[in-house]
C-alpha positions in Angstrom: 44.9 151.6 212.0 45.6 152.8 208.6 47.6 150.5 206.4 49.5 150.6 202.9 49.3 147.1 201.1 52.0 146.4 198.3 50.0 143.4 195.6 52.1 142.2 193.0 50.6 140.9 189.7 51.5 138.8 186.7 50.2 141.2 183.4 50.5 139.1 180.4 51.0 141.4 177.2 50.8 139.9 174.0 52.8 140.3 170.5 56.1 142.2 171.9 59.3 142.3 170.7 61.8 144.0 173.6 60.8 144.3 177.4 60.7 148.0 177.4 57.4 147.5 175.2 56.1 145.0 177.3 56.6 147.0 181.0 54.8 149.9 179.2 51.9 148.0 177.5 51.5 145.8 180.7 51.0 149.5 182.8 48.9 150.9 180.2 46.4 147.6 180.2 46.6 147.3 183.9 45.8 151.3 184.3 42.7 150.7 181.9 41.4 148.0 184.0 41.4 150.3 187.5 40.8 153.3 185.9 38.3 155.1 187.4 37.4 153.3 190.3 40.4 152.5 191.5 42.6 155.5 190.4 44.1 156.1 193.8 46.6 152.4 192.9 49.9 153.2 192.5 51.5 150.9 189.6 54.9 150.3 189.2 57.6 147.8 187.8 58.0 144.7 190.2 61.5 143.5 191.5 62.6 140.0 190.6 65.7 138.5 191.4 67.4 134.9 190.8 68.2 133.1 193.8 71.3 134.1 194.0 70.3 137.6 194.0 70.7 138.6 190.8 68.6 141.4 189.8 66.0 140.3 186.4 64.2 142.9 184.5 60.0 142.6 185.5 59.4 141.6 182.1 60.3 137.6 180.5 59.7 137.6 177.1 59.0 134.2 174.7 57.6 134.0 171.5 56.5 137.5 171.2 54.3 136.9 174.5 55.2 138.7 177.5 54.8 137.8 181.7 55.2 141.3 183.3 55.8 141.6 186.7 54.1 144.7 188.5 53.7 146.6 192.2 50.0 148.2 192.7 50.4 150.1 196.1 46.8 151.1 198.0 46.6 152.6 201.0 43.4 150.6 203.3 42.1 152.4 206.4 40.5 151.9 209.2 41.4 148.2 209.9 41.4 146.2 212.9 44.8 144.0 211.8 46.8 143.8 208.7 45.3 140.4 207.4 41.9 142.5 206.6 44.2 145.2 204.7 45.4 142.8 202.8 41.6 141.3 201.9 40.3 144.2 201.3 43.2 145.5 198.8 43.2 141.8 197.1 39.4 142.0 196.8 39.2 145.5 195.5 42.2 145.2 193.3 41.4 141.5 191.8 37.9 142.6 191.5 39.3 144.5 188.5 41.9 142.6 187.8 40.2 139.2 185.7 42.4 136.2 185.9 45.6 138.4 186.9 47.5 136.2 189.7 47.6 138.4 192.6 49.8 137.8 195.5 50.5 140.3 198.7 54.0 140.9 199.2 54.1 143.6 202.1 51.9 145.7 204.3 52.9 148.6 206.2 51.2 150.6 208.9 51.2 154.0 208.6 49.7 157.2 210.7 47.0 159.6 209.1 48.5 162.8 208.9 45.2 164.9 208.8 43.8 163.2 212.0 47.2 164.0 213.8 46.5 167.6 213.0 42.6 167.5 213.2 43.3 166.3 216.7 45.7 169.1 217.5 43.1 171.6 215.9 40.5 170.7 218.1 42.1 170.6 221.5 43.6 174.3 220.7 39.7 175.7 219.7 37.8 176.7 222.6 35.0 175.2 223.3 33.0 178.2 224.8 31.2 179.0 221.1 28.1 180.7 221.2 24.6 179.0 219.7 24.5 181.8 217.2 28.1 181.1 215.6 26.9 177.0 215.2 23.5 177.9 213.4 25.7 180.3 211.4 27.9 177.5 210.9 25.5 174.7 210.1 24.1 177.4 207.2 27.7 177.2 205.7 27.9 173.7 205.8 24.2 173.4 203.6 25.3 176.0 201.3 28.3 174.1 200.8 26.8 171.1 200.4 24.6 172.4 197.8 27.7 173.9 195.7 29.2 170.8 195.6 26.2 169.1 194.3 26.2 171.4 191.3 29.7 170.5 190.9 29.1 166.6 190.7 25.8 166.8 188.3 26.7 168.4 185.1 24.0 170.6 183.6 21.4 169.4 181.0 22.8 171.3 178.1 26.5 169.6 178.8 25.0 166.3 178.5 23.3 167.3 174.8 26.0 168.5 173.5 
């Protein structure tokens, strides 16, 4: 099961004047802090509301201090129940996140669209290959491999320079 877990935070931003400059300070400083481990969090403006429904902007200002309300969105996968989405998202994103009030306000299942059509893929592939085409095929897969390791390490001469 593949969920998408939806954490709000409390970002406080100091020495502001209008909320506009708080949201966008508040993003900036939460985008340094999972940035570049966790660049695959969505982060946008939270939602807050009076109780009568009344729709507040994410960002209360006081004496040039600012509490700014914000959504990170991360999609967990592989989980057994939605209670261990919402760990693991909590953990990862607090781990990040020092002294930043985290709470969990939805999680939502959601279907892998590359397995549905990995699946498909492999039922319509025969399955009468010949020995020849998988040692051809296990050659791609280790030149491959090797490519992408060039890609990852940079070369001596980039690092001195």
């Amino acid at each position: 099961m593949h969920c998408r877990v939806v954490v709000e935070a409390a970002v406080p931003v100091f020495d502001v004047e209008t909320e506009d400059e708080a949201i966008r300070i508040a993003i900036s400083k939460t985008g340094e802090m999972l940035n570049p481990e966790l660049n695959y969090v969505e982060i946008n403006m939270g939602e807050r509301t009076t109780p009568s429904g009344e729709e507040l902007p994410p960002a209360f200002i006081a004496a040039d201090e600012a509490l700014v309300a914000l959504e990170l969105e991360m999609s967990v996968f592989n989980v057994e129940r939605e209670e261990h989405a919402s760990r693991i998202a909590r953990k990862e994103i607090g781990q990040r996140l020092e002294n930043i009030p985290l709470e969990v306000i939805s999680i939502e299942e959601f279907e892998d669209e590359d397995e549905d059509d990995e699946s498909a893929d492999d039922e319509t592939e025969s399955t009468d290959e010949t020995e020849s085409d998988d040692d051809e095929s296990s050659e791609t897969d280790s030149e491959a491999t090797e490519s992408d390791d060039d890609e990852i390490l940079p070369e001596f001469e980039d690092l001195v320079e």
